[in-house]
C-alpha positions in Angstrom: 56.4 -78.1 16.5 56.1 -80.3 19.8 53.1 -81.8 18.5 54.7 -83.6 15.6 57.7 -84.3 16.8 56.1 -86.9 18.4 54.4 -87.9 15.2 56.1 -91.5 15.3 55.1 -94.4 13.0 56.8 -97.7 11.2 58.5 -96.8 7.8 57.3 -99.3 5.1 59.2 -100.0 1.6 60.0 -96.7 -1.0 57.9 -97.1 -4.0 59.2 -97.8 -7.3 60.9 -94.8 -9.0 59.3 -93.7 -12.2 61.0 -90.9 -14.1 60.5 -87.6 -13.2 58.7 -84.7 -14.6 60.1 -81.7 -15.9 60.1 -78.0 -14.4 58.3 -77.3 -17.5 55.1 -79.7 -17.4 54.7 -78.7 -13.6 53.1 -74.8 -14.9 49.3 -76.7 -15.3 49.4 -79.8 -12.8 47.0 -82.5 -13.4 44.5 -84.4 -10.9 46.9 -86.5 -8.7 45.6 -89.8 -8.2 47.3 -91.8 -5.4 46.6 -95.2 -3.2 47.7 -93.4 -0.6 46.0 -90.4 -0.4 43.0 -88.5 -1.8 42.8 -84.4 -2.9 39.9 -82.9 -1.2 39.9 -79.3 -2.7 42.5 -77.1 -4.7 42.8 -72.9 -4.6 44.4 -71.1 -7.6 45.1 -67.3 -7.6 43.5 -65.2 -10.3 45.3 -65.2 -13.6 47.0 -68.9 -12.3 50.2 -69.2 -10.7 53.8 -71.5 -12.0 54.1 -72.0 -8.1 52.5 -75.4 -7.2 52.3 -76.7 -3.1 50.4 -79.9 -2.4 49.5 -79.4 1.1 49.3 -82.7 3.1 47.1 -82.7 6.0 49.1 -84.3 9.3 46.9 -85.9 12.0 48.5 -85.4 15.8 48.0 -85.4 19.5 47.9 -81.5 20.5 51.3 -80.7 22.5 51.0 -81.5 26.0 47.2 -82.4 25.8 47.9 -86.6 25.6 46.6 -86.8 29.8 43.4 -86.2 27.9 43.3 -90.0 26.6 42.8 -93.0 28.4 45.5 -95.4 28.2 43.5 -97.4 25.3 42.4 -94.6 23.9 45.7 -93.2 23.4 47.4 -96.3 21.9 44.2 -96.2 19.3 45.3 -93.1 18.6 49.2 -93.8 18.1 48.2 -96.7 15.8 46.1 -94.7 13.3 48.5 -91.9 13.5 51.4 -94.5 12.5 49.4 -95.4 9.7 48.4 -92.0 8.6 51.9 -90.8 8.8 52.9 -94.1 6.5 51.1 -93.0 4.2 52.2 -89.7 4.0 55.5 -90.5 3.7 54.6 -92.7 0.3 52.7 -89.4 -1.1 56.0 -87.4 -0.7 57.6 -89.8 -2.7 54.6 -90.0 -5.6 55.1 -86.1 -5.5 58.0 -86.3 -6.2 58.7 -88.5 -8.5 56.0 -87.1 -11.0 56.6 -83.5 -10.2 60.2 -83.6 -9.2 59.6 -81.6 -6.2 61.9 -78.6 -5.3 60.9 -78.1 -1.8 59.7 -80.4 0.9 58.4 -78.6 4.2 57.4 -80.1 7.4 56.1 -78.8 10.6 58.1 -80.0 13.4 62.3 -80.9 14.5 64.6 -82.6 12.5 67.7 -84.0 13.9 70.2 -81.6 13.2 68.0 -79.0 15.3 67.5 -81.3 17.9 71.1 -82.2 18.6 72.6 -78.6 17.7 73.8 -77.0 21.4 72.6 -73.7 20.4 69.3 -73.1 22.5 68.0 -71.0 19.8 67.4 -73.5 17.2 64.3 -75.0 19.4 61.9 -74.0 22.3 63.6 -74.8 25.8 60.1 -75.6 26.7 60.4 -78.6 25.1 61.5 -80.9 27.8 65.5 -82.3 27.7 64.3 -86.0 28.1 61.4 -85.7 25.4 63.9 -84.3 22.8 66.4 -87.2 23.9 63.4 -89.7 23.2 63.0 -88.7 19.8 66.5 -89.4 19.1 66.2 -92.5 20.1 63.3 -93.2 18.0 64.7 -91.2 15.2 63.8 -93.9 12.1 60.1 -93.9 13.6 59.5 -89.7 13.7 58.0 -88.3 10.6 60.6 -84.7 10.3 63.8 -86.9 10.7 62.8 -89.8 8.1 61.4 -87.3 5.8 65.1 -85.3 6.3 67.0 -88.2 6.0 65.2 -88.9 2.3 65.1 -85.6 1.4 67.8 -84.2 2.7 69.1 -81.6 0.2 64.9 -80.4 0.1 63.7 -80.4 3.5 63.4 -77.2 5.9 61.7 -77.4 8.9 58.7 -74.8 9.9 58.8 -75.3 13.4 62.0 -72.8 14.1 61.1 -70.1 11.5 60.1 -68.4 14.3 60.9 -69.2 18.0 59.2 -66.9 20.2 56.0 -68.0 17.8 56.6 -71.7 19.1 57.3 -70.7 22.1 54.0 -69.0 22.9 51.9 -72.3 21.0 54.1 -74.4 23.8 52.6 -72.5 26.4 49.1 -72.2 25.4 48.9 -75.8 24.9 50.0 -76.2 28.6 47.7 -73.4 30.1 45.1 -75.4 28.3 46.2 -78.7 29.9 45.6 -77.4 32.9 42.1 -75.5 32.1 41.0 -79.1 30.5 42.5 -81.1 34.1 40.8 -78.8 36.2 37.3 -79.0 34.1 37.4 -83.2 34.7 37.8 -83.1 38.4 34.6 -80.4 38.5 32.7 -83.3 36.0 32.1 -80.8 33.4 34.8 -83.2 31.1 34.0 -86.9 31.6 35.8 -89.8 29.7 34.3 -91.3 26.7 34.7 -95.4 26.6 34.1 -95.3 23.0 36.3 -92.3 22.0 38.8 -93.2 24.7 39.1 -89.1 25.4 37.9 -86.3 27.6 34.5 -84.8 26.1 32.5 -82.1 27.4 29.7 -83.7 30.2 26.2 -83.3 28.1 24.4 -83.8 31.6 25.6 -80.9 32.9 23.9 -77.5 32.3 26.1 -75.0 31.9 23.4 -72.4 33.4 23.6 -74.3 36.5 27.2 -73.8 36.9 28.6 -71.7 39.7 30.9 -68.7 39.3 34.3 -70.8 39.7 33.4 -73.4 37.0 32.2 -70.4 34.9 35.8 -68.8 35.6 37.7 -72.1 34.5 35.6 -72.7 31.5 35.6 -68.9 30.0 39.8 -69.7 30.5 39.2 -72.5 28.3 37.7 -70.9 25.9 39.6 -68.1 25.7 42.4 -70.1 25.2 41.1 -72.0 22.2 40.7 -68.4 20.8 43.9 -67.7 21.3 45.2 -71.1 19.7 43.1 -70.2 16.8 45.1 -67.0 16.3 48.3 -68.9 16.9 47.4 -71.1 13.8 46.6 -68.4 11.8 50.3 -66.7 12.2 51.7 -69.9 12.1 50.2 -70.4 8.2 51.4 -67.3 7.1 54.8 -67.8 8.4 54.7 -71.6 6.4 53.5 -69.9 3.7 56.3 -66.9 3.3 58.9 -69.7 3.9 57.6 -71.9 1.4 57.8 -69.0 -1.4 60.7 -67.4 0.1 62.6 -71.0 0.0 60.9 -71.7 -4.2 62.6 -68.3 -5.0 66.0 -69.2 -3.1 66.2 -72.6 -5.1 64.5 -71.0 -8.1 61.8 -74.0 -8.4 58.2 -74.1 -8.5 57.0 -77.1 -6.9 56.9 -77.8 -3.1 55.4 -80.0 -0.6 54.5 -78.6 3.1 53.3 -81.2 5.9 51.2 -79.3 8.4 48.1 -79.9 11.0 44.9 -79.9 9.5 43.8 -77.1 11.6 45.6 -74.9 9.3 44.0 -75.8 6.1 41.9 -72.7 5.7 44.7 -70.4 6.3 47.1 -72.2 4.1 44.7 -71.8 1.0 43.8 -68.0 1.9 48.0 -67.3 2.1 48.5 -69.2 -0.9 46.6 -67.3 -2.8 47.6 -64.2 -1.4 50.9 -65.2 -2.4 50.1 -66.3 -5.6 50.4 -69.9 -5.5 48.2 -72.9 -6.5 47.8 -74.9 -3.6 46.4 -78.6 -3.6 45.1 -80.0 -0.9 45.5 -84.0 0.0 44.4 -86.2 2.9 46.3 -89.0 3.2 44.6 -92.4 3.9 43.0 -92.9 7.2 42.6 -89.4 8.0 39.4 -89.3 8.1 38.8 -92.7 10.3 36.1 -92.4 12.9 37.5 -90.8 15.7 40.4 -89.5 14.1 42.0 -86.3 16.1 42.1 -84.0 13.3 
């Protein structure tokens, strides 16, 4: 999706390559223990599963919603995304050296969608000049480099289902515009040390009048909605990540999605009867990270 195809960061060296591990030692998987990253929490269907996904939390800038960051604020923001998205590159690798993965998903454009002239293959709300960009930058996104290494793994999430990505475009920009309107009233003030828009604790929200009441409930009702948008969103990544194991008959796969969708991801899982492992790669968790 739009917000991490702008997921951009400075590829380091590939790791040494160990050999890898066989389909068969993949059925129980070990603790994995990485530099890189750490696994916060693991969900296994009743009765276990031979399908394994590592889930790797990504760490992003909602679409449309960087005018909430002052200027430093937002280049704080780029750098610990650049190294968060470093080091989720070199836990893709670990992966899949030790497990030889099958599958390696990622939420966002690669380049073949990008350049391909069919409208289809990606929102038109995504602007002309911000897709062009991205070519330009193309060894620095996160979806290309990981195609370009993994190019006989990789499938995208972010087109699985258009008019889905279509409607999270949207939302995200109604909610620009909720979140623009809510600074000029004072309700969202700037915060020097976060270098973001947070909510105005001086303000009582009993005192406001009925048109800041109006723009705020919008707001709100918004979030709600994006909430329901991430929920569909996991269970489409979900579908397509067994859908793509049975295809390729394999067992093992990696998906790179928000963290916002880490609840969902281990419910569909294990609806679906997979064993899904949960990592966080290095730096996600710095103060002030944007999760």
């Amino acid at each position: 999706m739009l917000k991490n195809i702008i997921n951009c960061f400075l590829i380091a060296s590939v790791l040494s390559s160990p050999s890898c591990a066989t389909k068969q030692n993949i059925i129980v998987l070990p603790k994995f223990e990485s530099a890189y990253s750490k696994m916060v929490d693991e969900t296994k269907p009743l009765g276990g599963s031979s399908y394994h996904l590592f889930y790797i939390k990504n760490t992003h800038i909602n679409k449309g919603l960087e005018s909430i960051f002052s200027k430093e604020g937002y280049s704080a923001m780029e750098e610990k995304r650049r190294k968060v998205n470093e080091n989720t590159l070199f836990v893709i690798e670990e992966l899949n050296k030790k497990y030889n993965l099958d599958i390696v998903g990622v939420e966002g454009l690669f380049d073949k969608e990008i350049r391909s002239k069919e409208k289809s293959k990606y929102p038109s709300e995504i602007p002309k000049k911000e897709l062009e960009g991205i070519l330009k930058k193309s060894n620095y996104c996160l979806p290309i480099v990981i195609e370009k290494i993994f190019t006989n793994k990789v499938f995208t999430i972010s087109i699985s289902d258009t008019a889905l990505d279509k409607e999270d475009i949207r939302t995200y920009k109604k909610i620009e515009e909720k979140i623009y309107e809510l600074n000029r009233l004072g309700i969202m003030i700037h915060d020097k040390d976060k270098g973001h828009l947070v909510r105005n604790r001086s303000i009582n929200i009993n005192s406001l009048d009925n048109y800041q009441r109006s723009i705020l409930a919008g707001y709100l009702k918004l979030y709600e909605k994006v909430n329901k948008l991430n929920y569909k969103e996991s269970e489409v990544a979900v579908v397509m990540i067994l859908e793509e194991m049975n295809k390729r008959r394999g067992n093992a796969a990696v998906i790179v999605m928000g963290g916002a969708h880490t609840e969902e991801i281990k419910k569909f899982s294990r609806k679906k009867g997979i064993s899904c492992y949960v990592l966080e790669p290095k730096g996600y968790r710095d103060k002030n990270q944007n999760q």
